[in-house]
C-alpha positions in Angstrom: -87.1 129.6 37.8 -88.5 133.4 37.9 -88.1 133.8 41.1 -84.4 133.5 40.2 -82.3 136.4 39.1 -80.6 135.8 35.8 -77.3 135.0 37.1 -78.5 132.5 39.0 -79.7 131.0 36.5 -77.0 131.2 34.1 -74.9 129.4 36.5 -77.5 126.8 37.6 -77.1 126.0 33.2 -73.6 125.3 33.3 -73.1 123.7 35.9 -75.9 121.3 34.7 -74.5 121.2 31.3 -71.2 120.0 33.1 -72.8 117.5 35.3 -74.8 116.1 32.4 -71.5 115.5 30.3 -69.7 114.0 33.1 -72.8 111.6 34.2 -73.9 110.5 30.2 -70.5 110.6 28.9 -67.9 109.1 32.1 -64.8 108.4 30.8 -65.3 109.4 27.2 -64.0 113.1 26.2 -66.9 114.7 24.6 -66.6 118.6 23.6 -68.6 121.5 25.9 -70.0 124.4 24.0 -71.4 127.6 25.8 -72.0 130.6 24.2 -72.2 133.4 26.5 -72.4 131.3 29.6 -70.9 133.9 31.6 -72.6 137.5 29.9 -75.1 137.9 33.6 -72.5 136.9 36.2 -70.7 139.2 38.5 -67.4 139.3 39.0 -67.3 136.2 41.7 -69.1 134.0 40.4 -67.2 134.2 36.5 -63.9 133.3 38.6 -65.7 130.3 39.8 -67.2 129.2 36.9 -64.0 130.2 35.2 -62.1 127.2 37.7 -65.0 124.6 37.2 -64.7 125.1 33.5 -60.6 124.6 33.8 -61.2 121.8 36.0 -63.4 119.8 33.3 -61.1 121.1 30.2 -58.7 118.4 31.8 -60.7 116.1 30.6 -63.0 117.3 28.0 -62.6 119.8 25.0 -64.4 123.7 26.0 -65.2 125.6 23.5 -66.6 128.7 24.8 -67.9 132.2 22.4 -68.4 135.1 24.3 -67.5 139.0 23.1 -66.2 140.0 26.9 -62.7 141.7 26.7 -62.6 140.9 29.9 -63.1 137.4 29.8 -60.6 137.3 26.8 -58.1 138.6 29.6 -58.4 136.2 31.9 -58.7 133.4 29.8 -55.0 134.7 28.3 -53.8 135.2 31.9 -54.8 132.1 32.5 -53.0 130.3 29.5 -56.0 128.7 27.1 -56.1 128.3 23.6 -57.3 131.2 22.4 -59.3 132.5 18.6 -60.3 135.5 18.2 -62.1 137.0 15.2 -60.7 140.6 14.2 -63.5 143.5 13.4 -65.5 143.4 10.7 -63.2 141.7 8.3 -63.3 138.0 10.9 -59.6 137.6 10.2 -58.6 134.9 12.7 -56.0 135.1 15.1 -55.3 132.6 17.7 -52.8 132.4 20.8 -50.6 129.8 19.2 -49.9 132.4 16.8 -49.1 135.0 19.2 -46.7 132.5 20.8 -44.6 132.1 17.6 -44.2 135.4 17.3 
């Protein structure tokens, strides 16, 4: 895949991750991990994976890591379940705790 740019391939990964879950695992409600999925894409195409990934959290836990403020935006914006670890001391803080507040 070299004659790919790096985005490309990033995206060609998750989307096969997804369609591997959802062909091995039909109907049962197994957890998707990415880490740093989205670090390569532009703007465009993290909106797009950003719906997929909504689409299969339906359905299926996603756990995804990344260190993007932006993406910790959008992903607030767009209501998830968010954990975020603090600076250098990892103090937890999640967005059912901001919620109580």
């Amino acid at each position: 895949m070299s004659c790919f740019g790096r985005a490309t391939v990033d995206t060609v990964g998750v989307a096969v991750r997804m369609a591997l879950i959802d062909t091995f695992f039909h109907g049962r409600s197994v957890p998707l991990l990415l880490d740093e999925p989205l670090v390569n894409l532009d703007h465009k195409r993290i909106n797009e994976t950003l719906k997929e990934l909504e689409k299969m959290a339906a359905s299926h836990q996603v756990i995804l890591f990344s260190h993007q403020e932006s993406l910790l935006k959008k992903a607030a914006k767009s209501g998830w379940n968010l954990i975020t670890l603090n600076g250098r001391d990892g103090k937890q803080s999640s967005s059912e705790d901001e919620r109580s507040k």
